[in-house]
C-alpha positions as CSV (number, residue, x, y, z in Angstrom):
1,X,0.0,0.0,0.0
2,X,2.6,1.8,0.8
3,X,4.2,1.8,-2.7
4,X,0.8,3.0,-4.5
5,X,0.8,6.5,-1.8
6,X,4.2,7.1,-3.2
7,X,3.3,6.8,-7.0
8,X,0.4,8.5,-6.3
9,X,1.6,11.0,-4.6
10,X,4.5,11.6,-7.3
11,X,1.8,11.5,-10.1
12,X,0.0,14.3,-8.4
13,X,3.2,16.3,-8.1
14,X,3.8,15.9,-11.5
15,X,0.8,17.1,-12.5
16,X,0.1,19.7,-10.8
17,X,3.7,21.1,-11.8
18,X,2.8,20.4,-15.8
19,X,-0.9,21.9,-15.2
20,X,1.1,24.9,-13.7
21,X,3.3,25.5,-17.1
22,X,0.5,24.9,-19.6
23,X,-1.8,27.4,-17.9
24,X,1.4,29.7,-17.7
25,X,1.5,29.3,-22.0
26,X,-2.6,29.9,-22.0
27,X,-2.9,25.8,-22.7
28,X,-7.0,24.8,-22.7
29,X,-5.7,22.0,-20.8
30,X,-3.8,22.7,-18.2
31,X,-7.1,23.8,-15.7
32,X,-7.7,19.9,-16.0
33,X,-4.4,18.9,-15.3
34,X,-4.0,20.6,-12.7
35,X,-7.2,19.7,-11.1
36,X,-6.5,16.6,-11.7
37,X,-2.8,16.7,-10.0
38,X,-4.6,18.2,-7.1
39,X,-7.8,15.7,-6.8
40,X,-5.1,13.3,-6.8
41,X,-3.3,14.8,-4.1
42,X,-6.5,15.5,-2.0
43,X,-7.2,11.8,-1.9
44,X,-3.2,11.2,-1.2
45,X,-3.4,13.4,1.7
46,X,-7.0,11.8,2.9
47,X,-5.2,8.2,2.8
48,X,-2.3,9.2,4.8
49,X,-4.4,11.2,7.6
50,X,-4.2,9.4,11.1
51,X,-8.4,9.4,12.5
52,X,-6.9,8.4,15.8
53,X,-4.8,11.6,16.0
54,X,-7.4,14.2,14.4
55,X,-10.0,12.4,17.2
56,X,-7.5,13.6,20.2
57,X,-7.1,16.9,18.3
58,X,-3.2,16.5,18.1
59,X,-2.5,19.8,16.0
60,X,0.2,18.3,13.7
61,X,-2.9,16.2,12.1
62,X,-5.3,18.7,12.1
63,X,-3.2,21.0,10.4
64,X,-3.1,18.1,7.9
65,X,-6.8,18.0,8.0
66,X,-7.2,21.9,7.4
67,X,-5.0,22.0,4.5
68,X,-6.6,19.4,2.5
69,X,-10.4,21.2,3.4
70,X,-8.3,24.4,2.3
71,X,-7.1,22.4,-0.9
72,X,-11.1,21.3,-1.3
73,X,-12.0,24.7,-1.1
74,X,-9.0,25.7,-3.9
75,X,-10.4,22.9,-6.2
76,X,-14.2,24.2,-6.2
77,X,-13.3,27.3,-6.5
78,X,-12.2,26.7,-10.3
79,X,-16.4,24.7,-10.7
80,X,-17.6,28.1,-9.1
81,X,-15.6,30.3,-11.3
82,X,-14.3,32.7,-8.0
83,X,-12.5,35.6,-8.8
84,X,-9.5,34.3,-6.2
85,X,-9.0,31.2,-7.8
86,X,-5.5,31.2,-8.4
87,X,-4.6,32.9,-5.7
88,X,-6.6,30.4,-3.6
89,X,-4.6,27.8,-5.4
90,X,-0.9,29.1,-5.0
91,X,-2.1,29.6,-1.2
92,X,-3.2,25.7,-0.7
93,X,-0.3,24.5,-2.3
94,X,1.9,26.6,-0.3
95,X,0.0,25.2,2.8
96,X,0.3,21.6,1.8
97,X,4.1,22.2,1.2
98,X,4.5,23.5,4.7
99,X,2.6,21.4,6.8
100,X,3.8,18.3,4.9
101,X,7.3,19.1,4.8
102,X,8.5,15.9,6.3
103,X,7.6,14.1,3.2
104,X,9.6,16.3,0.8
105,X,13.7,14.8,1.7
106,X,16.2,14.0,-0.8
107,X,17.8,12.0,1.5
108,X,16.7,8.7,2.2
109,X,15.1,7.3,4.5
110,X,16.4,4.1,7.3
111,X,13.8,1.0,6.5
């Protein structure tokens, strides 16, 4: 199970980083490859959230928890056309950076 987070997790990088360039070159689409990069890493970040920690309110996970609602709230704003969208979306994906900075290493990691 393991191995499918981390290739999903990848594949959502990766597209969200192509979805990033095309729209930055006016590509039709890069709003659904992007979306799809970040639907992808919404459900990423779902799988990996501890219920046991967000149930004793241990902040590290409900910061987890609050930047994948924050992400949510990114993604619809695209459906429901807000004028903030971008910005909205550049903010989530800052969030998700920060809070899940433990995951981004180049060095590896002891089994």
């Amino acid at each position: 199970m393991s191995k499918i987070r981390s290739i999903l997790y990848t594949l959502s990088t990766i597209l969200i980083i192509v979805g990033a360039l095309f729209i930055l070159q006016d590509d039709v689409y890069g709003l659904l490859i992007l979306g799809l990069g970040l639907i992808l890493n919404i459900v990423h970040r779902t799988l990996n959230l501890d219920s046991t920690k967000i149930r004793f309110f241990q902040f590290s996970e409900l910061l987890k928890l609050g930047s994948v609602l924050f992400m949510i709230i990114a993604c619809l704003s695209f459906v429901l056309e807000l004028e903030q969208k971008f910005n909205l979306l550049i903010v989530s994906i800052l969030i998700d950076l920060l809070v899940n900075m433990k995951e981004i290493s180049f060095k590896r990691q002891a089994k």
